[in-house]
MIDOSE-1310 file (N, C-alpha, C; in nm, 2 decimals, decimal comma, always signed):
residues 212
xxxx	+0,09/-0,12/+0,00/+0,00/+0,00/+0,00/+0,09/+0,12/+0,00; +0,09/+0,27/-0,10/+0,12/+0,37/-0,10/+0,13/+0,45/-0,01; +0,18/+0,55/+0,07/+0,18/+0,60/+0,17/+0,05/+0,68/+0,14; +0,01/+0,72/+0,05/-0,13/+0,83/+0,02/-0,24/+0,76/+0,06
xxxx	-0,24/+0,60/+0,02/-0,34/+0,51/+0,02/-0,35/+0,49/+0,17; -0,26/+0,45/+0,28/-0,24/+0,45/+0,40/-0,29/+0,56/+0,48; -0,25/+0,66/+0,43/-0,27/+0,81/+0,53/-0,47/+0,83/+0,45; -0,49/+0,81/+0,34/-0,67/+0,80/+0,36/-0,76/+0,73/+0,45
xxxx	-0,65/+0,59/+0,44/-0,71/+0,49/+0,54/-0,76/+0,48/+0,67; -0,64/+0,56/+0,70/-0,60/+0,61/+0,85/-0,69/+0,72/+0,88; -0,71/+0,82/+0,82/-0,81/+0,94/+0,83/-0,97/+0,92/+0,82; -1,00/+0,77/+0,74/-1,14/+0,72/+0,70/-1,17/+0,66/+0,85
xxxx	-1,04/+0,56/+0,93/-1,11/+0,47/+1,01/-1,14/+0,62/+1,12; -1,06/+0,71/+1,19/-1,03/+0,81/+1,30/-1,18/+0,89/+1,26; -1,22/+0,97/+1,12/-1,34/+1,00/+1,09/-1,46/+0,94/+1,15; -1,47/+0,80/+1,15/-1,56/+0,67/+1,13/-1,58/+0,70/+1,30
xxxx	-1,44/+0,68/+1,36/-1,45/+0,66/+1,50/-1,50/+0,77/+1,61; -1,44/+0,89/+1,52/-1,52/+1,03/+1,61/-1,68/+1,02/+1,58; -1,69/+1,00/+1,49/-1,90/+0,96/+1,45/-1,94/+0,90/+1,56; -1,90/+0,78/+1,56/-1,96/+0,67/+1,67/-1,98/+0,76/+1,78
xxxx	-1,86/+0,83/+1,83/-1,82/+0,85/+1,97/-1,96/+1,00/+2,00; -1,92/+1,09/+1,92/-2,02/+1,17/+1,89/-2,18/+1,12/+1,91; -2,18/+1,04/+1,83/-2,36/+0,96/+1,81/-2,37/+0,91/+1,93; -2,27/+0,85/+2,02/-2,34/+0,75/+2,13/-2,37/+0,87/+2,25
xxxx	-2,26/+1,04/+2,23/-2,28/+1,07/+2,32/-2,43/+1,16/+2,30; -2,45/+1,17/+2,20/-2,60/+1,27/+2,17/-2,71/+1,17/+2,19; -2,67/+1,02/+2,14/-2,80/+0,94/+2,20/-2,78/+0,96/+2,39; -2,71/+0,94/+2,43/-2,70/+0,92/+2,61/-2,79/+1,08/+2,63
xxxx	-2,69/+1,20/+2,58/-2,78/+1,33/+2,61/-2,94/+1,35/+2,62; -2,97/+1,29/+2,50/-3,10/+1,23/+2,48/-3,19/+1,16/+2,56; -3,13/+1,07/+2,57/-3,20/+0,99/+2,71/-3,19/+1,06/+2,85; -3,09/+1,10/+2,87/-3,06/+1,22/+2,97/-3,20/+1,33/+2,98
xxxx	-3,22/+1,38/+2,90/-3,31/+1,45/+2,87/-3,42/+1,40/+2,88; -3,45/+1,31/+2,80/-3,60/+1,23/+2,82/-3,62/+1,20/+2,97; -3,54/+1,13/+3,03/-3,53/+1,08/+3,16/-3,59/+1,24/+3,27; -3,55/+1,33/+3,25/-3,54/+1,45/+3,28/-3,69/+1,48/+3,31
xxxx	-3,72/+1,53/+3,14/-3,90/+1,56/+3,14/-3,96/+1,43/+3,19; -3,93/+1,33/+3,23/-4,06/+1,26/+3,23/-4,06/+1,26/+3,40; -3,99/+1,28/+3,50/-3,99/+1,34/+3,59/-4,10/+1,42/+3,66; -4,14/+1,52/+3,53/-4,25/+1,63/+3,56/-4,36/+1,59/+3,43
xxxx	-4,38/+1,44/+3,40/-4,47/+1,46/+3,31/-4,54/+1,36/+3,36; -4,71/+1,37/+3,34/-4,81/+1,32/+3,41/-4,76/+1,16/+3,39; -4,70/+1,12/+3,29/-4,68/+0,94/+3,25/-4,59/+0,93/+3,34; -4,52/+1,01/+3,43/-4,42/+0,97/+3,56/-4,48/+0,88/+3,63
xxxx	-4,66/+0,97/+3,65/-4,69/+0,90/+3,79/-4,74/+0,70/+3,75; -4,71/+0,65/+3,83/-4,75/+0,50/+3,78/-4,93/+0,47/+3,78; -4,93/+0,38/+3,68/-5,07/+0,31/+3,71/-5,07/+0,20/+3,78; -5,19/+0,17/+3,85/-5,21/+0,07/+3,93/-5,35/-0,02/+3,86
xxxx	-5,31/-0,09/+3,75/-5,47/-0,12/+3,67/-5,53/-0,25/+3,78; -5,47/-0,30/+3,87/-5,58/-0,39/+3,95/-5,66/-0,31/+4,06; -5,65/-0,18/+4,09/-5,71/-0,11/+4,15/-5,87/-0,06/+4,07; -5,94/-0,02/+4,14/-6,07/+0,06/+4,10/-6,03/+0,19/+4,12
xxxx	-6,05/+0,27/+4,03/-5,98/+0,41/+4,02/-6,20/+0,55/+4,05; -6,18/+0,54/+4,11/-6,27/+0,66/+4,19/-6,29/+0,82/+4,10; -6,43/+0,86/+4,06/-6,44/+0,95/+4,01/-6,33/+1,11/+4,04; -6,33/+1,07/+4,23/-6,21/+1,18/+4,28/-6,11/+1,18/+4,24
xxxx	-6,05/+1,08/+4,24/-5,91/+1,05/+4,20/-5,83/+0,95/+4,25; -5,82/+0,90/+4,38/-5,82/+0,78/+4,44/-5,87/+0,67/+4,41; -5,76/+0,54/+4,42/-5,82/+0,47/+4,40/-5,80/+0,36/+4,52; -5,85/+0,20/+4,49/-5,87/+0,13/+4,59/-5,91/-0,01/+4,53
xxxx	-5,85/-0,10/+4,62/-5,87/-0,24/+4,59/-5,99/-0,33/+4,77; -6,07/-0,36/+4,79/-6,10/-0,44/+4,87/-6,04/-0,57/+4,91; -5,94/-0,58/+5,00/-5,92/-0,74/+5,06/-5,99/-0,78/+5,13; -6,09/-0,73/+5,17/-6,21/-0,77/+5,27/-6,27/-0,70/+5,31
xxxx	-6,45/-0,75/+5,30/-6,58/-0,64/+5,26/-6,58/-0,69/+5,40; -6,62/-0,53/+5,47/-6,68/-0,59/+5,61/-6,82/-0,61/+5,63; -6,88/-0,64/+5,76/-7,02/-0,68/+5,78/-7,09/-0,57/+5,85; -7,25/-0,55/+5,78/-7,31/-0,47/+5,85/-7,28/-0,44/+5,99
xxxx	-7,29/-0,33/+6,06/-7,27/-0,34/+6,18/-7,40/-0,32/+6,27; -7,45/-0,38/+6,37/-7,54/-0,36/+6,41/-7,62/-0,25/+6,49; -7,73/-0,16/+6,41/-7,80/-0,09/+6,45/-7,79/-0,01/+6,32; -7,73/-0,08/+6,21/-7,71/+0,01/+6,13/-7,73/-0,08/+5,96
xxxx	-7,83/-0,04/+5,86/-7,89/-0,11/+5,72/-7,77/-0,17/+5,66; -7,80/-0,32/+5,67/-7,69/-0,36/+5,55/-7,63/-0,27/+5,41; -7,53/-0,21/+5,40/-7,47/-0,14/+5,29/-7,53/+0,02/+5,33; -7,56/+0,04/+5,45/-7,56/+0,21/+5,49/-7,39/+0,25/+5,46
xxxx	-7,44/+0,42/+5,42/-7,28/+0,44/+5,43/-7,25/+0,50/+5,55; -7,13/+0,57/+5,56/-7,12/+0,65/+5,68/-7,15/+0,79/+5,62; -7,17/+0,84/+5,70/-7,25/+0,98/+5,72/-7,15/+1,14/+5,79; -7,18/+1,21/+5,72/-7,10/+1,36/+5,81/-7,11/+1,33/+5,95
xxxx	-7,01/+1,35/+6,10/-7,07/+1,35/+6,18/-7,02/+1,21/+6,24; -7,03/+1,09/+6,20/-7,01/+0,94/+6,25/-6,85/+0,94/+6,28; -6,83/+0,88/+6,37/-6,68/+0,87/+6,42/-6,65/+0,72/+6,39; -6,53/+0,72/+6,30/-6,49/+0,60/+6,25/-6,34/+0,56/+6,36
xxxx	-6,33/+0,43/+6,37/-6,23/+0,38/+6,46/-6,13/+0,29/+6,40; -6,01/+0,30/+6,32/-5,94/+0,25/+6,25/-5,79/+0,19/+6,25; -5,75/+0,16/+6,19/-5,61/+0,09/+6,21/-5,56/+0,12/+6,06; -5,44/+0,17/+6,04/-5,38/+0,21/+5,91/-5,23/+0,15/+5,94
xxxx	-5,20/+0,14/+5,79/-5,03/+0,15/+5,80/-5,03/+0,23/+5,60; -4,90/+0,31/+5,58/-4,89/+0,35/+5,51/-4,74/+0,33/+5,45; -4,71/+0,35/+5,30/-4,61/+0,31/+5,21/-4,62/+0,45/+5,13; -4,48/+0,49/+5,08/-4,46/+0,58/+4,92/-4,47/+0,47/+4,87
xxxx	-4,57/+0,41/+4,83/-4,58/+0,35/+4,71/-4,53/+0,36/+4,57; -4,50/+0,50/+4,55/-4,45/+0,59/+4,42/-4,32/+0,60/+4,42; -4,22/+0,61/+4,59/-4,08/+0,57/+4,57/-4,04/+0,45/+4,62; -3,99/+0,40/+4,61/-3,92/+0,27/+4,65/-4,05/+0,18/+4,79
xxxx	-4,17/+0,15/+4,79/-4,25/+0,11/+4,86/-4,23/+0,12/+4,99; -4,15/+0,26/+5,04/-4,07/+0,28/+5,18/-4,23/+0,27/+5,30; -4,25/+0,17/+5,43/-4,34/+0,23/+5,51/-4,27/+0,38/+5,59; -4,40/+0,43/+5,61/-4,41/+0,53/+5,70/-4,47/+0,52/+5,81
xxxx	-4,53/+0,41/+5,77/-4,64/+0,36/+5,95/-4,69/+0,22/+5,91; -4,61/+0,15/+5,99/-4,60/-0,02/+5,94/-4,68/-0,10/+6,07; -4,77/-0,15/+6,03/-4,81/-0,25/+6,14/-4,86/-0,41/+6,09; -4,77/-0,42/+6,04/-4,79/-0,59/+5,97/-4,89/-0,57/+5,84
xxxx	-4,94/-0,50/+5,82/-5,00/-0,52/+5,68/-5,12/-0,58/+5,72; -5,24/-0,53/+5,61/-5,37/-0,58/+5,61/-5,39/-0,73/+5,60; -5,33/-0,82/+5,56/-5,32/-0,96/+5,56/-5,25/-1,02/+5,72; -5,19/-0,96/+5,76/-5,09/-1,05/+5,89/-5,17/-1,00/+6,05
xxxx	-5,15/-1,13/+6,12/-5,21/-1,13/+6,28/-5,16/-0,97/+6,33; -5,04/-0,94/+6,28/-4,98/-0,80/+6,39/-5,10/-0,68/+6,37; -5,16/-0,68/+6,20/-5,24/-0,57/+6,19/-5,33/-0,61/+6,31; -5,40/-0,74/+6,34/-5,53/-0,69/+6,39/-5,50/-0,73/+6,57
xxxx	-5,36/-0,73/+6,61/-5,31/-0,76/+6,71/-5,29/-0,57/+6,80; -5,28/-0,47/+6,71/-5,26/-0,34/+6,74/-5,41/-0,23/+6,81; -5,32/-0,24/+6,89/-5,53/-0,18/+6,96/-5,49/-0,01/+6,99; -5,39/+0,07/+6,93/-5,37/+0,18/+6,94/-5,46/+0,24/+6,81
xxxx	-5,57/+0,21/+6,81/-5,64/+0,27/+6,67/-5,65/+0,41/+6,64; -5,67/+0,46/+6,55/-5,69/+0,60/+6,56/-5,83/+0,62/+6,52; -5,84/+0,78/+6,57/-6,00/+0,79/+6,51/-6,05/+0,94/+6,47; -6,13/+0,97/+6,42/-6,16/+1,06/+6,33/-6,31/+1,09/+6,28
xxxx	-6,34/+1,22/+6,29/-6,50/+1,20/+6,31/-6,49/+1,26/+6,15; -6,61/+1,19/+6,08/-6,62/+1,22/+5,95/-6,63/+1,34/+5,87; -6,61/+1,43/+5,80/-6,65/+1,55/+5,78/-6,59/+1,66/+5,82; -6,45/+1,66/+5,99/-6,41/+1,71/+6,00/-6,28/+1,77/+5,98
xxxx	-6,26/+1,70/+5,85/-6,15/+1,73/+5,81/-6,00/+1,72/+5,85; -6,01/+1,60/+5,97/-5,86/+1,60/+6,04/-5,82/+1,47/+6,00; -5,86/+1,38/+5,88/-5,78/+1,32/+5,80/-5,75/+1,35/+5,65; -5,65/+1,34/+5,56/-5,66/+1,38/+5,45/-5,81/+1,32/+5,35
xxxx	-5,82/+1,40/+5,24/-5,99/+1,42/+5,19/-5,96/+1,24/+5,12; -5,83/+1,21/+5,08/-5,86/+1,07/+4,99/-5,90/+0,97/+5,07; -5,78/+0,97/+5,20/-5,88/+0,90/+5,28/-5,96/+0,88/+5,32; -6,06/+0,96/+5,42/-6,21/+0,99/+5,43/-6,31/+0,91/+5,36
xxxx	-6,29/+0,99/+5,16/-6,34/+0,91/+5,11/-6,37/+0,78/+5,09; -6,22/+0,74/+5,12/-6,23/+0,56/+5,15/-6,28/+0,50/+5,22; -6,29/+0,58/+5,31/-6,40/+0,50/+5,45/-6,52/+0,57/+5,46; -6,57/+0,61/+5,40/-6,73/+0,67/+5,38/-6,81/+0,51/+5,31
xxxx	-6,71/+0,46/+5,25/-6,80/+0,34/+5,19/-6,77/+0,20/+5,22; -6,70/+0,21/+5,31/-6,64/+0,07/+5,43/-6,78/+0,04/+5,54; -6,75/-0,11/+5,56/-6,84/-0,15/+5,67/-6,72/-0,21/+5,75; -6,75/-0,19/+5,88/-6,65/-0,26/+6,01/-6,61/-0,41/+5,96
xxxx	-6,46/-0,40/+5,99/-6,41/-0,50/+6,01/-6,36/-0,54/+5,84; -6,40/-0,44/+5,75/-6,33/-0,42/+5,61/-6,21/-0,39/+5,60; -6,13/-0,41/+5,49/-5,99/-0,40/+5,51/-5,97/-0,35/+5,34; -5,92/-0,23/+5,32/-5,90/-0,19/+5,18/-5,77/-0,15/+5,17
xxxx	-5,71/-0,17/+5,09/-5,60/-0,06/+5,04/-5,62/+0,05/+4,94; -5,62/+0,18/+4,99/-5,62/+0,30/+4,90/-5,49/+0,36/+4,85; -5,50/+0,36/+4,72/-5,35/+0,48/+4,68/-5,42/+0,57/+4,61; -5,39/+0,71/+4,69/-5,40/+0,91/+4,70/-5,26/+0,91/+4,63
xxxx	-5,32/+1,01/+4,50/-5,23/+1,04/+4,43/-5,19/+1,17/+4,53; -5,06/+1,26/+4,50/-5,02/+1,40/+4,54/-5,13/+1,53/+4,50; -5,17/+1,57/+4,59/-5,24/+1,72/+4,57/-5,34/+1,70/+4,64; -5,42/+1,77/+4,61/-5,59/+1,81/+4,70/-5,62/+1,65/+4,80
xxxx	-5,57/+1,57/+4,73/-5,65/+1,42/+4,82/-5,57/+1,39/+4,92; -5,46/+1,46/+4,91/-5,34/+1,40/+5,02/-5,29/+1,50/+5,11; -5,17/+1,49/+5,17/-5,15/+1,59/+5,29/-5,13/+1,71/+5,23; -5,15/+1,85/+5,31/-5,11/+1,95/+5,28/-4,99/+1,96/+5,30
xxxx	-4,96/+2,10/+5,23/-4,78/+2,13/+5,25/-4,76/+2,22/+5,33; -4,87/+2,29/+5,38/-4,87/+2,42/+5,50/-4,85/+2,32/+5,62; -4,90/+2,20/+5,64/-4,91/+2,12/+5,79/-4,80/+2,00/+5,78; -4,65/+2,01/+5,78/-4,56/+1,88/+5,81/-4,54/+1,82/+5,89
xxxx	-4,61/+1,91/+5,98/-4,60/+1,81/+6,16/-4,70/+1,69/+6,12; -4,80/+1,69/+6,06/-4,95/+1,63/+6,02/-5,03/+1,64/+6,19; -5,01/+1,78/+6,24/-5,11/+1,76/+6,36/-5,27/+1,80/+6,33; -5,22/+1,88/+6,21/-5,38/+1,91/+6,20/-5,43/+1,86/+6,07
xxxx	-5,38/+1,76/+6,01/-5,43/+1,64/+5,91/-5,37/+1,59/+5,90; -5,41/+1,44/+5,93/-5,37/+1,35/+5,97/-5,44/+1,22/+5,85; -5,38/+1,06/+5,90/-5,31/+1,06/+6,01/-5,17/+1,06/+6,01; -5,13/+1,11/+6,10/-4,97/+1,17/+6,17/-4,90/+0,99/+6,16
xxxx	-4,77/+0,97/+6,12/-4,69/+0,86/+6,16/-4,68/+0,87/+6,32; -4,69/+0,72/+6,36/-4,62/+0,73/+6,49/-4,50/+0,74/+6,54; -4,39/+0,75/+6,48/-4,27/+0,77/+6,49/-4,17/+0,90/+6,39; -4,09/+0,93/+6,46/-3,99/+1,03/+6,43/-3,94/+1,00/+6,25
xxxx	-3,89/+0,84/+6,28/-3,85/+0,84/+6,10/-3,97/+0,79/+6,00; -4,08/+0,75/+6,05/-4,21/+0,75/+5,96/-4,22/+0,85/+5,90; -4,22/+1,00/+5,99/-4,27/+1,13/+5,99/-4,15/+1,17/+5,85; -4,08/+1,12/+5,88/-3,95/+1,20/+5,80/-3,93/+1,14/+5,63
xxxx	-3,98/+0,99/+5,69/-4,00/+0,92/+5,51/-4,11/+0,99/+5,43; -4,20/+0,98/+5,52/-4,33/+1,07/+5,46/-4,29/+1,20/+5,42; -4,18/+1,27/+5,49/-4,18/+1,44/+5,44/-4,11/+1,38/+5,33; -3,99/+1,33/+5,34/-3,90/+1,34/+5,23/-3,94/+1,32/+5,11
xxxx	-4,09/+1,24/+5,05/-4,11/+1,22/+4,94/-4,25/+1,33/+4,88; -4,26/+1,37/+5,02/-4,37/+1,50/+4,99/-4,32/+1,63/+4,95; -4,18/+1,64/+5,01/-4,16/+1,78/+4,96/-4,03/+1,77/+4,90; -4,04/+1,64/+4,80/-3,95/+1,63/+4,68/-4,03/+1,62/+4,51
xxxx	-4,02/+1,71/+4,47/-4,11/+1,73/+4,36/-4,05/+1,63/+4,21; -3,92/+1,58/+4,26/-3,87/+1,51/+4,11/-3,91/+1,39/+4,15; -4,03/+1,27/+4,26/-4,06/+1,15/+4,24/-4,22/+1,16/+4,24; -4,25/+1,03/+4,28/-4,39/+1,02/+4,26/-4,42/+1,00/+4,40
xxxx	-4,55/+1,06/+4,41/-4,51/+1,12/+4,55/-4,65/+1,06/+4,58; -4,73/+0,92/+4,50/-4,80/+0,86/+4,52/-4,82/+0,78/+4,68; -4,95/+0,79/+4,74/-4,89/+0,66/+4,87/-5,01/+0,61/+4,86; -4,98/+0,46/+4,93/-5,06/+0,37/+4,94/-5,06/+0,32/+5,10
xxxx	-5,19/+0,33/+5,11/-5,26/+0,34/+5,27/-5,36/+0,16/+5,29; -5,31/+0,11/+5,39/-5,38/+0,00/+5,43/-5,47/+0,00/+5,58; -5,60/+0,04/+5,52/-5,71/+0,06/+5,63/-5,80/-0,08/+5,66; -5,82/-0,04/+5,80/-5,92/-0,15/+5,88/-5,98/-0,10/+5,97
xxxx	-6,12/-0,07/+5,91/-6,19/-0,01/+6,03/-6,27/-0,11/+6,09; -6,25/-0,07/+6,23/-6,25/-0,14/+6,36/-6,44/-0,15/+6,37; -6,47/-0,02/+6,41/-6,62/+0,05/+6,39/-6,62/+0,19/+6,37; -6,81/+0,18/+6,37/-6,85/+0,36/+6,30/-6,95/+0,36/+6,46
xxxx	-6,90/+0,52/+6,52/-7,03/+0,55/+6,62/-7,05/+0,67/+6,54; -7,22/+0,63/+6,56/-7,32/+0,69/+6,50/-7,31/+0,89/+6,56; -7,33/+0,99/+6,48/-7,34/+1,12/+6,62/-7,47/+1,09/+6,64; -7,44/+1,14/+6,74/-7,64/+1,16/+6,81/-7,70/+1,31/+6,79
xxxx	-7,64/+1,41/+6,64/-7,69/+1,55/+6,64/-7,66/+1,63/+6,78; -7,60/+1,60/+6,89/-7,61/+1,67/+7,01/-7,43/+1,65/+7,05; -7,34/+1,66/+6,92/-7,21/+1,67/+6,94/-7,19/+1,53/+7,03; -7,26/+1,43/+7,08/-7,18/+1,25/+7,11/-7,25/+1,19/+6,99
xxxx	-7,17/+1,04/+7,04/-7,18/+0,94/+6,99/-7,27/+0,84/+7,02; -7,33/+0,76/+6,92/-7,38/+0,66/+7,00/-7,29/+0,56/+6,95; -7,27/+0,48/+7,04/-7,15/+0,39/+7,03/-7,20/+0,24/+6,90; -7,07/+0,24/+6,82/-7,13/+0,10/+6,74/-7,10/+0,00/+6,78
């Protein structure tokens, strides 16, 4: 081979090779970028297609329909006013399925071994609005999982303590897994709540209860 023939050669393969190198880095940029917007685009947040997805926006699966409670119409709902008595544990389901308030899960002896229930009178606004809605259509001793997307259904961003909407984790690093993915705007800031209500006391119009 001529030295001229050589020195094209040589310039064809080095041309050939800066292309590649070039192309693989504009495709990475690319993806880089894609990765980026989708971050802040609605296809971020995940579906959940075995769930029933709710005209509000929440949705929900039933693991167990509970039974009329007594004094009260098979398939009544709960009403403004009725104090519900419950058992929860909660997950970012949208980051890495981290709990924030773990008590064995709706399936295991520990959930229904926990007698620190919480409770909450309906209508009053001192739990967030997705959940509420979830238990407006529960009968005692029902066990649902709901996942509240981020915004109006879920906690506010003015209240991080969650004293005045709830419910609050019971512990320090619950409290903190829960802020961390609330007041991070680049994940999905989706959670998924496992409720068991215990019972509904009825109001009696005269600010009590009648006990269920």
């Amino acid at each position: 081979m001529s030295r001229r023939s050589a020195l094209l050669a040589a310039t064809s393969v080095s041309g050939l090779a800066s292309g590649l190198v070039l192309s693989s880095a504009d495709s990475s940029d690319g993806r880089a970028n894609a990765e980026d917007s989708s971050m802040y685009s609605p296809k971020f947040v995940q579906a959940y297609e075995d769930f029933v997805s709710t005209e509000e926006g929440w949705s929900y699966k039933d693991v167990k329909v509970g039974a009329a409670q007594a004094g009260r119409g098979d398939g009544e709902l709960i009403r403004d006013g009725d104090r519900v008595v419950f058992d929860w544990s909660g997950y970012t389901i949208g980051y890495f399925g981290r709990p924030f308030e773990a008590k064995g899960g709706p399936q295991g002896g520990a959930f229904d071994k926990e007698l620190d229930y919480a409770r909450t009178v309906i209508g009053s606004h001192t739990i967030i609005p997705g959940l509420e809605c979830a238990l407006r259509t529960m009968q005692p001793g029902g066990i649902r999982q709901v996942i509240i997307p981020y915004g109006p259904l879920s906690y506010p961003d003015y209240d991080l303590e969650h004293d005045k909407v709830g419910p609050k984790p019971a512990t320090f690093s619950g409290q903190r897994a829960l802020n961390f993915v609330l007041e991070n705007p680049r994940v999905d800031r989706t959670l998924l709540f496992n409720v068991k209500l215990i019972r509904v006391d009825r109001g009696d119009g005269k600010g009590g209860f009648i006990r269920g």
